[in-house]
C-alpha positions as CSV (number, residue, x, y, z in Angstrom):
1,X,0.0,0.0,0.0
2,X,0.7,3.8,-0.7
3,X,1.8,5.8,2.2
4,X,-0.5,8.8,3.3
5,X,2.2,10.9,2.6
6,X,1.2,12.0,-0.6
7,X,-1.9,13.0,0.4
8,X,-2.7,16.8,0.4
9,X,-5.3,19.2,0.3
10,X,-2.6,21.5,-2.0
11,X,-3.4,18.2,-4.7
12,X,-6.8,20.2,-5.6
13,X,-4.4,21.9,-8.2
14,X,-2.6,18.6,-9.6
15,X,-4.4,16.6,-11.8
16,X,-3.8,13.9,-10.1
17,X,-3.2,12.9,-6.6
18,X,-5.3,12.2,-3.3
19,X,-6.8,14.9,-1.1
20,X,-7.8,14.3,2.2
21,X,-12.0,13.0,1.6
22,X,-13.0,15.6,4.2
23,X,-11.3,18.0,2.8
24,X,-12.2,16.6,-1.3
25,X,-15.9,16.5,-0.3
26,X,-16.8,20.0,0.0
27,X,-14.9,21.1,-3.7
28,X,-16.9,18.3,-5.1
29,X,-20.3,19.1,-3.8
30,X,-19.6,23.1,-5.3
31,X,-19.3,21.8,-8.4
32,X,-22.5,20.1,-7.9
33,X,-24.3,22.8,-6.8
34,X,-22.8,25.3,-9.6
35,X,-24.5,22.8,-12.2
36,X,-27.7,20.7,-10.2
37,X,-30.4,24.0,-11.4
38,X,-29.2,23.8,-14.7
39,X,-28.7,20.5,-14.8
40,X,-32.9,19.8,-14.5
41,X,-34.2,22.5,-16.0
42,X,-34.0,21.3,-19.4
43,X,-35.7,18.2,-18.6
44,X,-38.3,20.0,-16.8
45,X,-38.9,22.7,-20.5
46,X,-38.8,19.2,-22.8
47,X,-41.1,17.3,-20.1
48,X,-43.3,20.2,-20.2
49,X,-43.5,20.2,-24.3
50,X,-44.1,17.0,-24.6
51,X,-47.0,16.5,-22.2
52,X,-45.5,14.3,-19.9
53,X,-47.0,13.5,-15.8
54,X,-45.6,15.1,-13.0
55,X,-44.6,11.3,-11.9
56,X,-42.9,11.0,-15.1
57,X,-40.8,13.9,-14.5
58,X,-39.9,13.5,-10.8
59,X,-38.8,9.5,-12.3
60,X,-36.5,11.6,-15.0
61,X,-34.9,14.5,-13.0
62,X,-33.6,11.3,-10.4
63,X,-32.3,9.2,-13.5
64,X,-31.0,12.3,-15.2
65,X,-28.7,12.9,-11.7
66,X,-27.6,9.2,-12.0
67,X,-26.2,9.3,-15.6
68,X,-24.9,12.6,-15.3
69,X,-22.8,11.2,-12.4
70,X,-21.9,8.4,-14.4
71,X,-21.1,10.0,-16.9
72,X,-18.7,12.4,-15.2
73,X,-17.4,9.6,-13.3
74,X,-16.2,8.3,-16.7
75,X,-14.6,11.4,-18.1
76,X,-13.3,11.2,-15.0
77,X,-11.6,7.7,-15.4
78,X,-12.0,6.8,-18.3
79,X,-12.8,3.1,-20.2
80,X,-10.9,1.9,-22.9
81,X,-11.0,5.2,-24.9
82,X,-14.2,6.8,-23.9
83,X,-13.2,9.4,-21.5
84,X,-11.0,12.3,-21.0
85,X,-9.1,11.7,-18.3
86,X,-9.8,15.1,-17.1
87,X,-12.0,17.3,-14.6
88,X,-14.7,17.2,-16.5
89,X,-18.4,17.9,-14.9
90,X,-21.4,16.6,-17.2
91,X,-24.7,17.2,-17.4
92,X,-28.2,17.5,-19.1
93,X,-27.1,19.9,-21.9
94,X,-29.2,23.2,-22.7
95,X,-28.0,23.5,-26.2
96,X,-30.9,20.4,-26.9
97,X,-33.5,22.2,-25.4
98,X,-34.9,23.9,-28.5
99,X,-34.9,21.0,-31.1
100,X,-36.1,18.7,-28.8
101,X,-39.4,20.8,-28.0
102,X,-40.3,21.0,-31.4
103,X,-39.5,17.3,-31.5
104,X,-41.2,15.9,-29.0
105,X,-44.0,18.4,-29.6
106,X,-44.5,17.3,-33.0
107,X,-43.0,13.2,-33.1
108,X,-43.9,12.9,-29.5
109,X,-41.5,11.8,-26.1
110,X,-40.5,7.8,-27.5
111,X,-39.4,9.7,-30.9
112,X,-37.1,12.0,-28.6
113,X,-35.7,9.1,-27.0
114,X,-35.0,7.9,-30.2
115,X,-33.3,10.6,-31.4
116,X,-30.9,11.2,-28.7
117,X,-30.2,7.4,-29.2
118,X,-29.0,7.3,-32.7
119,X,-27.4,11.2,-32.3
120,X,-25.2,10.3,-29.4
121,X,-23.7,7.1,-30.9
122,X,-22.8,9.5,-34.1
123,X,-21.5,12.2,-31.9
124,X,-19.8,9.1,-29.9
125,X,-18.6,7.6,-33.5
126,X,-16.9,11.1,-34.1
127,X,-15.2,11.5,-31.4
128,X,-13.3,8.4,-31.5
129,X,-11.9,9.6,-34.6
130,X,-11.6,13.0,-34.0
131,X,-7.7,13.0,-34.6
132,X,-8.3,12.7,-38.9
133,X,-10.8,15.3,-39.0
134,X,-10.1,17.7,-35.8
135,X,-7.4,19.6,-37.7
136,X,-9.7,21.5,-40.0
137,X,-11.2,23.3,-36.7
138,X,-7.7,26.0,-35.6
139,X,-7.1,27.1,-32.6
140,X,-8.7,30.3,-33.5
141,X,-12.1,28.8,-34.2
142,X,-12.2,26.8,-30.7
143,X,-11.2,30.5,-28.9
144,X,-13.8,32.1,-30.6
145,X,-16.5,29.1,-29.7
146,X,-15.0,29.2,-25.7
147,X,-15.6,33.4,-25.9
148,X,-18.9,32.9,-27.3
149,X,-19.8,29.7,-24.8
150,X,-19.1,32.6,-21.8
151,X,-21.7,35.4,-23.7
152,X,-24.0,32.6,-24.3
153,X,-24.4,32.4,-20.3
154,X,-24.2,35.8,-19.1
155,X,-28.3,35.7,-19.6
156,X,-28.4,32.1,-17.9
157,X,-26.7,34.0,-15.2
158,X,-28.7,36.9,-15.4
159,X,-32.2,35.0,-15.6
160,X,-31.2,33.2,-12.5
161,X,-30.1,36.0,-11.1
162,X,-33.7,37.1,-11.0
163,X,-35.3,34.3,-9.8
164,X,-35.4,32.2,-13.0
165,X,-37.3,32.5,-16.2
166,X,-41.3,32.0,-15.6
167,X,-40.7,32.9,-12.1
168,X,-43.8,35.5,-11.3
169,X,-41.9,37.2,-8.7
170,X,-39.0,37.5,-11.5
171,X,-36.8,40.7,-11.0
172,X,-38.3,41.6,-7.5
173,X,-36.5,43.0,-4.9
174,X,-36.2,40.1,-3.0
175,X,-34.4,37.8,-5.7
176,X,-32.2,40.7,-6.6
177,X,-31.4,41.4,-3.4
178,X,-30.4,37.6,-2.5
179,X,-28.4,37.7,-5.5
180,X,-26.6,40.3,-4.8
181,X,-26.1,39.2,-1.2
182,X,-24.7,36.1,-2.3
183,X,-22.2,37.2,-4.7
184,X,-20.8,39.5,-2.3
185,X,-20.5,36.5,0.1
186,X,-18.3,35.4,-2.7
187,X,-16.3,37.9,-3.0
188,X,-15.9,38.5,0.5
189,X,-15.1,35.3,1.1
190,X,-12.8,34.7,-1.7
191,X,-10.8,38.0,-0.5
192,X,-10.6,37.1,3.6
193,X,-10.1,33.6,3.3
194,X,-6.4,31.6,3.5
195,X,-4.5,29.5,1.2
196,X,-7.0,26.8,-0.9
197,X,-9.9,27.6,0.9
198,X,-10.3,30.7,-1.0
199,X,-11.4,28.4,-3.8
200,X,-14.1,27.3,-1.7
201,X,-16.2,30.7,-1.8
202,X,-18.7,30.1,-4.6
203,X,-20.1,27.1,-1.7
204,X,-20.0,29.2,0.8
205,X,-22.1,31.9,-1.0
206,X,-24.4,29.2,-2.0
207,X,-24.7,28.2,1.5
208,X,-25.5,31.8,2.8
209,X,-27.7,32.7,0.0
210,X,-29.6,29.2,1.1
211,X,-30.0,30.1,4.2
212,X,-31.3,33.5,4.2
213,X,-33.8,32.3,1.6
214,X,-34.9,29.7,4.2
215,X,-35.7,32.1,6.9
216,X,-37.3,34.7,4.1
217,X,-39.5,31.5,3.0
218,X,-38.1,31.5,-0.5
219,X,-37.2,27.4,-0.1
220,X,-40.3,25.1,-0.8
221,X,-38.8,21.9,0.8
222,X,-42.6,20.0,0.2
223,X,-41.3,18.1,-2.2
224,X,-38.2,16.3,-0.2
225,X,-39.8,12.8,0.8
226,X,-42.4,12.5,-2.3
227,X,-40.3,9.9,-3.6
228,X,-39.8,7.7,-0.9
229,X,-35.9,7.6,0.5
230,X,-34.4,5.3,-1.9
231,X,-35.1,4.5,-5.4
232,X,-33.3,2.8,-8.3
233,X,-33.5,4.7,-11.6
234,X,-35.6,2.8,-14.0
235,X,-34.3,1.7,-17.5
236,X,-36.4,2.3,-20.5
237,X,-38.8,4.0,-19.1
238,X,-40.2,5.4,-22.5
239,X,-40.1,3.1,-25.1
240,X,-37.6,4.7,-27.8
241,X,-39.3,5.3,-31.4
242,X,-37.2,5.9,-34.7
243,X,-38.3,8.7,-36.8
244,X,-35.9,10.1,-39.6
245,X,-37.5,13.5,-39.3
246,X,-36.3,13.8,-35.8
247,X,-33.2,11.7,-36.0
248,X,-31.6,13.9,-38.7
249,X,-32.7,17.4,-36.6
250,X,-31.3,16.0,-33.2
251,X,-27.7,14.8,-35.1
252,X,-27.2,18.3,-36.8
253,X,-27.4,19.7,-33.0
254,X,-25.2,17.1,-32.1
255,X,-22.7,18.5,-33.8
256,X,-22.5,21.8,-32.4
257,X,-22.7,19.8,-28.7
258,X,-19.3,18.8,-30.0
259,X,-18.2,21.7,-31.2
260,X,-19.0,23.1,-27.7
261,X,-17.8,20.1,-25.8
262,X,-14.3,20.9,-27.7
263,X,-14.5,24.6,-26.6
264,X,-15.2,24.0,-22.7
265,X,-12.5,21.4,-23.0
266,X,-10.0,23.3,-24.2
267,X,-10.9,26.5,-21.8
268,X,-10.9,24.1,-19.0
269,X,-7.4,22.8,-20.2
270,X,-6.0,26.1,-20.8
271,X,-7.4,27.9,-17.7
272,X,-6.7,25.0,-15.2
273,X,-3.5,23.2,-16.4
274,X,-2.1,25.8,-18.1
275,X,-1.3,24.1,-21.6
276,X,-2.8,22.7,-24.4
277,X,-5.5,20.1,-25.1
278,X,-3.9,16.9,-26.4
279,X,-6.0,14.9,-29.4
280,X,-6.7,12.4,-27.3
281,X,-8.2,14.4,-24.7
282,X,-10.7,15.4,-27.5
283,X,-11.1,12.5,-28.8
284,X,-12.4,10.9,-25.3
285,X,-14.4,13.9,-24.0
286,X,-16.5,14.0,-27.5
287,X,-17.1,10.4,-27.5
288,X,-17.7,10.4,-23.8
289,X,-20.7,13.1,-24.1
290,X,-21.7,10.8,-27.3
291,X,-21.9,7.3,-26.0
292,X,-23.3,8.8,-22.5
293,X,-26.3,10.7,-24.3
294,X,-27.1,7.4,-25.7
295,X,-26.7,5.8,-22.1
296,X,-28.7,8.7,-21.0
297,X,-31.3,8.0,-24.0
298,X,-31.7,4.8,-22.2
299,X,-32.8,6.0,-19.3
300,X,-35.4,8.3,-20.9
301,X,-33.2,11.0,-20.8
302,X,-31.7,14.0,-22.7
303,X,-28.4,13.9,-24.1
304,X,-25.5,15.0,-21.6
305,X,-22.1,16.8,-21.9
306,X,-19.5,18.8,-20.7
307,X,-21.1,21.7,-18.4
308,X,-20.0,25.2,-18.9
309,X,-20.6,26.3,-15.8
310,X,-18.1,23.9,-14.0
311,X,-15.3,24.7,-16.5
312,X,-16.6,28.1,-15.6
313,X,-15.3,27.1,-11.7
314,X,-12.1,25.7,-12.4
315,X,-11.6,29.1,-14.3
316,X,-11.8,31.1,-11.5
317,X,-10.8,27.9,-8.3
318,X,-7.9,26.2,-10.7
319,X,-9.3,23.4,-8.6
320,X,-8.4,20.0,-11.3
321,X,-7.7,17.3,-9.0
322,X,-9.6,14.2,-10.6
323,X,-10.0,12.9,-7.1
324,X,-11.4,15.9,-5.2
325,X,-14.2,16.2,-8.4
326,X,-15.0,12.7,-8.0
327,X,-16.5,13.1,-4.9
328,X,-18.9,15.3,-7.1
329,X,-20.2,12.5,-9.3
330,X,-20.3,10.2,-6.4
331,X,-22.9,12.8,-4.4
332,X,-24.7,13.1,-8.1
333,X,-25.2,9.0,-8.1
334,X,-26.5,9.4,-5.0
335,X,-29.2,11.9,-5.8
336,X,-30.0,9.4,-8.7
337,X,-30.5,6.6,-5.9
338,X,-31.3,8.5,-2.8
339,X,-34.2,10.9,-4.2
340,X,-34.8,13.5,-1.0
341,X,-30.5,14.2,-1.6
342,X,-32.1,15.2,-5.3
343,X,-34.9,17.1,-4.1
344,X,-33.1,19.1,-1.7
345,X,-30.5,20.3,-4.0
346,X,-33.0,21.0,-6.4
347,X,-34.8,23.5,-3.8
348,X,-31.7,25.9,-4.1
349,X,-33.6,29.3,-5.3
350,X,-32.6,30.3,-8.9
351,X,-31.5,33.9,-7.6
352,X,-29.1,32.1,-5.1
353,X,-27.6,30.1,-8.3
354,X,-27.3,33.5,-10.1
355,X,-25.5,34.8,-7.5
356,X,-22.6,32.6,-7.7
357,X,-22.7,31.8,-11.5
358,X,-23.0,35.4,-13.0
359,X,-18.9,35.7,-12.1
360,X,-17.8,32.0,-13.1
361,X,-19.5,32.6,-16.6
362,X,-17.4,35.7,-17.2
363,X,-14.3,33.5,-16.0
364,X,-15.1,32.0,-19.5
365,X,-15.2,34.4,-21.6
366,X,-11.8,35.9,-20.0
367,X,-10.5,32.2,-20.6
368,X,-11.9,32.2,-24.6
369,X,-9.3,35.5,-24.9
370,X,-6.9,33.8,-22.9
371,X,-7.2,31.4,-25.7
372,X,-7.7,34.3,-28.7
373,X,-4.7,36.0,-27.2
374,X,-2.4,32.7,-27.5
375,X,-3.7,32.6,-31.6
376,X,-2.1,35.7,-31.8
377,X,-4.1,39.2,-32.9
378,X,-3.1,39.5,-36.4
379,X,-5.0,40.7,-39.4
380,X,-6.3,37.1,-40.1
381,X,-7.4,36.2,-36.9
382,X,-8.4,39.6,-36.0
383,X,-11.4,39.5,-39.0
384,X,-12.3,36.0,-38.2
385,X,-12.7,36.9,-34.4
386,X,-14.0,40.3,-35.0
387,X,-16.9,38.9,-37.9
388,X,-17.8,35.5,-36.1
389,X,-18.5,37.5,-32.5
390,X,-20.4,40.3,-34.3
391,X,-22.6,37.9,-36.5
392,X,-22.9,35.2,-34.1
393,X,-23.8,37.4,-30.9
394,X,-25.7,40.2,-32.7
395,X,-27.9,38.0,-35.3
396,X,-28.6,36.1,-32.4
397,X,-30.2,38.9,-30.6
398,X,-32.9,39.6,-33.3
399,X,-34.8,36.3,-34.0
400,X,-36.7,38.0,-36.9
401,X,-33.3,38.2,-39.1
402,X,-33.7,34.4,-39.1
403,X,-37.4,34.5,-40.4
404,X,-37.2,33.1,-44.1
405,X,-34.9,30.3,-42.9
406,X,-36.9,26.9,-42.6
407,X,-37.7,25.7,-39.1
408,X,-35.1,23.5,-38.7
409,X,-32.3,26.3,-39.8
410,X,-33.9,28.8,-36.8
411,X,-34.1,25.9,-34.5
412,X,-30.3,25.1,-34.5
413,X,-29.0,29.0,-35.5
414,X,-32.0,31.5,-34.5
415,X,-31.2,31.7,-30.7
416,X,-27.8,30.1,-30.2
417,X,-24.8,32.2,-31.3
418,X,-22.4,29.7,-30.0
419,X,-23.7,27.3,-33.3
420,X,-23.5,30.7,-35.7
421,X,-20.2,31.9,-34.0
422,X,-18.6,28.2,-35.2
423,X,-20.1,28.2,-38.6
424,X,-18.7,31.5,-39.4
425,X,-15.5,31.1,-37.6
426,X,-15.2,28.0,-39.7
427,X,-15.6,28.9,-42.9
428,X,-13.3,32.1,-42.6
429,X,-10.9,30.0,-41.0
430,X,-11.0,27.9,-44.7
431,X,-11.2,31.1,-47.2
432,X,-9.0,33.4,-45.6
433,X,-5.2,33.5,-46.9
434,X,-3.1,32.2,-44.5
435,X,-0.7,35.3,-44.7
436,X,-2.4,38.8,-44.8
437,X,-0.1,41.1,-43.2
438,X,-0.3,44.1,-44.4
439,X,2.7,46.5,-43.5
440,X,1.8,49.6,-41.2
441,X,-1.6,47.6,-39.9
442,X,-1.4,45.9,-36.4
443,X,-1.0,42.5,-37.7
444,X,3.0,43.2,-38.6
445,X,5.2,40.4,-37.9
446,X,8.1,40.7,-35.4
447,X,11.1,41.0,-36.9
448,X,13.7,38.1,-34.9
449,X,16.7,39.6,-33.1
């Protein structure tokens, strides 16, 4: 056996190595909490489209917890080559949310099942051969996908930050004031504290933001023990059907998943282990997200990947340690087996969550220039950055410009700039010359000593 010496709470910034549990436990559970909101709200919005029982969506926000521990538990450690081998948080993805509405509005839930089925074994298929074909997207298109992953959430952040979307009290004082109260436990927290506990201030603000909103009466806990204490997920709950239609509509938004998945990677990589991502570190975190959506289709669920808001955390923590974050998944199992763990994290108020998050999502976007930075701002780069943001996060904004497009164009483009931001990164990234320097612009090259 190993000796203990090698066991330190300074490992939460190593990769590898073991970290005391009582010290691991409390990193792991912040990262749960930073993603457990988001996590079921996109089940709840698809649930909601597709006319589904409230017992049927109590049964999928406790499977959905299970496979997203799973899943992170394999990117985690991974098996055989599905896996990154890195910190990597998943979970039910929002990027799905749209298509699958009009799916399962229109095909029904079974034909969503089968859709995420077939799209996450072709997303999986990809990524295990993502080393012949991941050279056509430069580092200057996954920068420009990580800077537009952290606009893409500054309304999540904002919208929780109100008391959540729907919410009738939305914007009141009350919410605005919780979330303002727990962001400056956050900071506050982050300033006074000592050595690796600083990194420990986005739970803490969660936990006073909770707790205020307990004695306001802003936590409904009725729905703790509706479950019964312990509960095994069930398998196949929904019966999957196989409709083209949908099949083909769920695949093309697999492809931005990956696109996405390739971005927070690489941010995460960047930000928290200070070099590059290696191919295989693609190649297992793309195939991980694909093969688990399927797994997750299995379960009656949506597909999952690689959450934002957790490479978000390490941004701002440069807390990696494998160990420390599988302490995470194991607490996300148990809400998958243990429903009142489930239902109590679930009763953290939205403004409470937006609180917390508002500053880890703009640790993302300062990561995606870390990244554009690294490229290097000449002219080249400097059009395809400058075009892809402007047209990707400003179409975006006006819905109507999208009008005369079919449906299935403004379902993937319409609303999410992180899909147009790629597309036209991407194809700049092909036309442009690779050497446009002009002399006298700010794109000159240095001349060597």
């Amino acid at each position: 056996m190993k000796s203990n010496e090698n066991v330190s709470v300074e490992n939460i910034y190593k990769l590898d190595g073991r970290v005391p549990l009582g010290k691991a436990i409390p990193f792991g559970i912040q990262h749960v909490l930073a993603m457990f909101v988001a996590n079921i709200a996109p089940i709840i919005i698809v649930s909601g489209a597709a006319g589904l029982s409230g017992g049927d969506l109590a049964m999928l926000i406790q499977n959905c917890m299970f496979v997203a521990g799973i899943g992170t538990l394999i990117q985690l450690y991974p098996v055989w080559k599905v896996g990154a081998k890195l910190p990597i948080v998943m979970g039910v993805s929002f990027t799905f949310v749209s298509i699958l509405c009009m799916v399962a509005a229109n095909y029904g839930y079974n034909a969503t099942i089968g859709a995420v089925i077939v799209g996450g074994i072709f997303e999986g298929t990809l990524g295990l051969f993502a080393k012949y074909w991941r050279k056509i997207i430069s580092p200057v298109v996954s920068a420009c996908v990580v800077t537009a992953i952290g606009f893409s959430l500054l309304t999540v952040g904002a919208n929780s930050f109100g008391g959540g979307v729907g919410a009738p009290d939305f914007g009141s004082a009350k919410n605005l004031a919780i979330g303002a109260f727990t962001l400056v436990c956050c900071l506050l927290f982050n300033i006074f504290a000592k050595g690796v506990w600083k990194q420990l201030s986005v739970l803490f603000g969660l936990a006073m933001g909770y707790i205020v909103s307990l004695v306001l009466g802003m936590v409904d806990l009725s729905g703790v023990m509706t479950s019964g204490v312990f509960s095994l997920p069930r398998f196949l709950p929904f019966k999957p059907e196989f409709n083209i239609s949908a099949i083909f509509s769920v695949m093309v938004i697999f492809m931005v998943s990956a696109t996405e998945t390739i971005g927070d990677t690489s941010a995460m990589v960047i930000s928290g282990l200070n070099r590059d991502i290696k191919d295989e570190e693609v190649s297992g975190s793309l195939a991980c997200d694909g093969f688990m959506s399927s797994v997750s289709g299995l379960f009656g669920c949506l597909p999952i990947t690689s959450f934002s808001q957790n490479v978000g955390l390490i941004a701002m923590t440069k807390v990696v340690n494998r160990f420390t974050i599988l302490t995470g998944a194991i607490c996300m199992i148990l809400c998958g087996l243990f429903p009142p763990l489930g239902a109590f994290f679930a009763s953290l108020p939205e403004s409470v969550l937006g609180g917390c998050t508002i500053m880890m999502f703009g640790s993302i976007i300062v990561s995606g220039i870390e990244m554009i930075i690294r490229c290097g701002v000449n002219q080249r780069n400097t059009i395809i950055i400058a075009l892809s943001l402007s047209v990707g996060i400003g179409f975006t904004q006006v819905p109507a410009l999208w009008a005369i497009f079919p449906e299935i164009i403004q379902s993937v483009f319409a609303e999410n700039c992180v899909a147009v931001v790629f597309v036209v990164s991407l194809i700049l990234s092909w036309i442009l010359p690779k050497d446009m320097e002009i002399k006298g612009l700010g794109g000159i090259k240095k001349e060597s000593k």
